[in-house]
C-alpha positions in Angstrom: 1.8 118.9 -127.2 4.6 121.1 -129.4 6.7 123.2 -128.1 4.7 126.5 -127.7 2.4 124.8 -125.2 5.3 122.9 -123.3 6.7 126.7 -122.7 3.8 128.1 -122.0 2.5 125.2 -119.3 6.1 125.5 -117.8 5.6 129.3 -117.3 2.5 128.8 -115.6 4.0 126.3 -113.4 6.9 128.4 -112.6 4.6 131.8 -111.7 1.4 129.3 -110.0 3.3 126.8 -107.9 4.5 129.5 -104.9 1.6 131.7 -105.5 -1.6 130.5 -103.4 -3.2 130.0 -106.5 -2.8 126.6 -107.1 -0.4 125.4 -109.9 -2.2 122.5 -110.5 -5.4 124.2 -111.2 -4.1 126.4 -113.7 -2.0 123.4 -115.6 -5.0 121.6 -116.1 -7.9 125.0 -116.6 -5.8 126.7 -119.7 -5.4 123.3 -121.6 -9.5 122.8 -121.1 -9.6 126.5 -122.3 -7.2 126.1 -125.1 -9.0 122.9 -126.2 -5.9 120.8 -125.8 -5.9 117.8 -123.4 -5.0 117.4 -119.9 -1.1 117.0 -119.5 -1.7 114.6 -117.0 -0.1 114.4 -113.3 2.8 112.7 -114.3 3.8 115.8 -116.4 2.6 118.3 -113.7 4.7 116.1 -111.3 7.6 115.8 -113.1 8.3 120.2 -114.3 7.9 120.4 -110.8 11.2 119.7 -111.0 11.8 123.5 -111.9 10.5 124.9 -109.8 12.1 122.6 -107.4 15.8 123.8 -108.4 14.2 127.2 -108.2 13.3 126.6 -104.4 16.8 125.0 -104.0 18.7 128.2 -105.6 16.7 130.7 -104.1 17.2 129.6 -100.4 20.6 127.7 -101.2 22.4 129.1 -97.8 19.6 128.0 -96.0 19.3 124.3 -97.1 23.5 123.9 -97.0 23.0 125.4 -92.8 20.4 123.5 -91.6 21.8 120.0 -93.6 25.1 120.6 -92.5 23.6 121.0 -89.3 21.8 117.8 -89.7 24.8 115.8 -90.4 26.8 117.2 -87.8 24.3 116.3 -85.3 24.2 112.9 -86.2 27.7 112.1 -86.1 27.9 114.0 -83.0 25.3 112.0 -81.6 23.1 115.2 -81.0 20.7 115.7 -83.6 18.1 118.3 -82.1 21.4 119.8 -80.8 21.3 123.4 -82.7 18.1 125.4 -84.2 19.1 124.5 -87.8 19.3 120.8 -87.2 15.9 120.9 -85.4 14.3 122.6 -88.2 15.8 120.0 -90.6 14.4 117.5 -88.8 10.8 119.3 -87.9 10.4 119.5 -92.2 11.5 115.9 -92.2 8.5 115.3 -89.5 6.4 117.6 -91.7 6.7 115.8 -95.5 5.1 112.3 -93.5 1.7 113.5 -93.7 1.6 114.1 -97.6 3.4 111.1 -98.2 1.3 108.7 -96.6 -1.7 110.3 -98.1 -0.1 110.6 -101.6 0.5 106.6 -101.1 -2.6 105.7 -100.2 -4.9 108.2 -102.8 -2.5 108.2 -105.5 -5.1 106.5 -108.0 -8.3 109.2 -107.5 -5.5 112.3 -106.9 -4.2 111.7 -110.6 -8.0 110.6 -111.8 -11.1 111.3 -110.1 -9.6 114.6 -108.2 -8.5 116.1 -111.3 -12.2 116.8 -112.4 -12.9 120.6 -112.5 -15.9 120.3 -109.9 -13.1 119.5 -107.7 -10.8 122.1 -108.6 -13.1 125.0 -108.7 -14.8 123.1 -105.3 -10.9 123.3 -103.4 -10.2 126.9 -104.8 -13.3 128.5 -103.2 -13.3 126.5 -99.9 -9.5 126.3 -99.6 -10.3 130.8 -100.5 -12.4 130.7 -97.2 -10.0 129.4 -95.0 -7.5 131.0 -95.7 -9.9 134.4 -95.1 -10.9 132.6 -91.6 -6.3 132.2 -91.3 -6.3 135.9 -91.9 -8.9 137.4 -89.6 -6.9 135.5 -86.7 -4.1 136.7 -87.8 -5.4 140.5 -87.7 -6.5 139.4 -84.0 -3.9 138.8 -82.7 -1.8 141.9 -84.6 -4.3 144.1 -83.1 -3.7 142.2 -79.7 -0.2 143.0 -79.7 0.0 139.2 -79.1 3.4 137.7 -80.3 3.3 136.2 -83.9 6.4 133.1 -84.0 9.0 133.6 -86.4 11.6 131.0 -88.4 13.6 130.6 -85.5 10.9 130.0 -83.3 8.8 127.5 -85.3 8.0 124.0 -83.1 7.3 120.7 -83.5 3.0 121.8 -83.1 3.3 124.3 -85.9 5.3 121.9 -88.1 3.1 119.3 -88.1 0.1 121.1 -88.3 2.0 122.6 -91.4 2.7 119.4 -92.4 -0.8 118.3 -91.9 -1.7 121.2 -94.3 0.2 120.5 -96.8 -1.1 116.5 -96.8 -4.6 118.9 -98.7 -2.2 120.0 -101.8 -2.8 116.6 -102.8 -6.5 118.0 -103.7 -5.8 119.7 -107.2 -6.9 123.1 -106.6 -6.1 123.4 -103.0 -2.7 124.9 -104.0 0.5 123.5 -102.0 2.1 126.7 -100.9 -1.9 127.9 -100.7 -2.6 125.2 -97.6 0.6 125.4 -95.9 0.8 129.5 -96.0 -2.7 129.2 -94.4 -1.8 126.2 -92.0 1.1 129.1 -90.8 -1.3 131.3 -90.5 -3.9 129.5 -88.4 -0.6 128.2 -86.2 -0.1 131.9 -85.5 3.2 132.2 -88.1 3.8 135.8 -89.4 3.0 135.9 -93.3 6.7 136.1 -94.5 7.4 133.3 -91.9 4.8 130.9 -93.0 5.7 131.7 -96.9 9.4 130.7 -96.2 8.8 127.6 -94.0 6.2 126.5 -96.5 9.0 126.8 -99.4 11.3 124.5 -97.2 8.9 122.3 -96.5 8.3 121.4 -100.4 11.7 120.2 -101.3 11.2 116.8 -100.2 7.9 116.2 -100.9 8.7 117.6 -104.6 11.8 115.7 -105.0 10.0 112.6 -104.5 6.8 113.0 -106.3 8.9 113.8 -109.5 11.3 110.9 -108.8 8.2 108.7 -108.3 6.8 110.1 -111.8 10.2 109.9 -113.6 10.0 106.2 -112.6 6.7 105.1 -113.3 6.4 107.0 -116.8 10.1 106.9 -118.1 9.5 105.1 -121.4 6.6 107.6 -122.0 9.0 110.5 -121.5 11.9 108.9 -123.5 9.2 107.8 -126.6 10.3 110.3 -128.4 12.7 113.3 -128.7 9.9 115.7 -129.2 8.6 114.4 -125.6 12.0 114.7 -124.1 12.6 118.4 -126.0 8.6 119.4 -124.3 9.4 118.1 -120.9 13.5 119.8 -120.9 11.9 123.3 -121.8 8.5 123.1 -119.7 10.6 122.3 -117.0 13.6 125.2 -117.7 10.9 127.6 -118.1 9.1 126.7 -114.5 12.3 126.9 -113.2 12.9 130.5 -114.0 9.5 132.0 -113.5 9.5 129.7 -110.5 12.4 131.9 -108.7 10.6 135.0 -109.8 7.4 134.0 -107.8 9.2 133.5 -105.3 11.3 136.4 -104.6 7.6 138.2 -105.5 5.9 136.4 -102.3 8.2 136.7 -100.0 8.7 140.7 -101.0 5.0 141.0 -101.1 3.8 139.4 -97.8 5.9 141.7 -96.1 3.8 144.2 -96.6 0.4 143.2 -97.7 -1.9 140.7 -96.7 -3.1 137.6 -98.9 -6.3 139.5 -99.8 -5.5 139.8 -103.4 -5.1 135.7 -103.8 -8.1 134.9 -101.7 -10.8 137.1 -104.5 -8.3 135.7 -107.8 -9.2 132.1 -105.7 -12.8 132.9 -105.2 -13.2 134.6 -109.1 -12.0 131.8 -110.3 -13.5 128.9 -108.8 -16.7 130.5 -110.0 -15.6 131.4 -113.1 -14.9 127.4 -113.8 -18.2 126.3 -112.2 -20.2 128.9 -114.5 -18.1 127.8 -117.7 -19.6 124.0 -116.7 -22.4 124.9 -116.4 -22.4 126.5 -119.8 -21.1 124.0 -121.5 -17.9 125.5 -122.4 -15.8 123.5 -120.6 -15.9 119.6 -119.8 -15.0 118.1 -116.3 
């Protein structure tokens, strides 16, 4: 790729990945559009790294509390002493799920599942769910029955969380897409479910794009036009990345995820009718 299309996959990265929208859909739809060829998982994987720092800057206090906490209750000998230290250790609980799965599918999630059947298949059904996530949610708002908030997540809703997010390993299901509707269905509030999904990423993330940089380092060090591509696709996520998010977590605050289920449902059809015509090639 040059470096027009390196900036411009990195931007979509950056604005997709928090949006329940799917990144991974969108990196692999607009080079099937554009008639260029798949970037592949390991370059999906690896500008993930972007966004990544993005998560890390935006919620910075946040990540220094609760691994402080962490390490304090270790040494102390108390580790599910305070509320910080228990949520460090509930997203610890909750990246076990995608890991083993990503382990034992890794060959059919970077070849088989990357065929647009199954990316327009995951954004509709993965668009349904998360409709079935709201009208529960609206339930138990009309209810007056208590909704749980960051301090009162559990061990249930991280695992089911964590559960949730083992689906992002579908391309098209969306990662923060899954896990905002597996908060949903384990009766989070929206903003609650947004932010605990964010936190929940950074390991998962971390390791998939360690994992990458390992497996396809002399690929990405080929060249110097390769390393230029990945540097700037990868600065670029980074900064739309921290955009999207500070746009969520503003947005769900207010509004329902309404908008993201009929952009899901749109374009899942919109791909399957392109097949169909011919336009575009699984």
């Amino acid at each position: 790729m040059n470096l027009a299309e390196a900036a411009l996959l990195g931007l979509v990265q950056g604005l997709t990945e928090f949006l329940p929208v799917s990144s991974t859909a969108h990196i692999r739809i607009i080079p099937a559009l554009a008639g260029w060829e798949d970037p592949g998982a390991a370059f999906t994987a690896i500008i993930q790294l972007g966004t990544l720092a993005a998560v890390i800057l935006y919620f910075r206090r946040d990540i220094y509390t609760i691994t402080r906490a962490v390490i304090l209750g270790i040494l102390h000998g108390k580790p599910l002493e305070s509320p910080e230290s228990k949520t460090g250790w509930m997203i610890a609980a909750g990246t076990l799920p995608i890991v083993v799965f990503g382990l034992l599918f890794k060959t059919p999630i970077e070849t088989t599942l990357r065929s647009l059947y199954w990316i327009s298949g995951a954004l509709i059904v993965l668009a349904v769910v998360l409709i079935l996530a709201e009208l529960k949610l609206k339930h138990r708002m009309e209810h007056n029955l208590p909704l749980i908030t960051m301090d009162r997540i559990g061990w249930k809703e991280a695992l089911l969380i964590g559960l949730a997010q083992s689906v992002a390993l579908i391309p098209g299901s969306s990662r923060s897409g899954v896990t905002i509707t597996g908060g949903l269905l384990a009766n989070l509030d929206r903003e609650t479910a947004a932010r605990f999904s964010f936190l929940l990423s950074l390991p998962s993330v971390f390791a998939a794009a360690l994992l990458e940089f390992y497996h396809n380092w002399h690929g990405i060090v080929s060249s110097p036009a390769s390393e230029v591509n990945l540097a700037v696709a990868t600065l670029v996520a980074a900064v739309s990345g921290y955009a999207s998010i500070a746009f969520l977590l503003s947005y769900l605050k207010k509004h329902t995820t309404t908008i993201f289920i009929v952009y899901r449902i749109a374009a899942g059809t919109a791909i399957l009718a392109l097949l169909s015509a011919g336009v575009l090639k699984p």
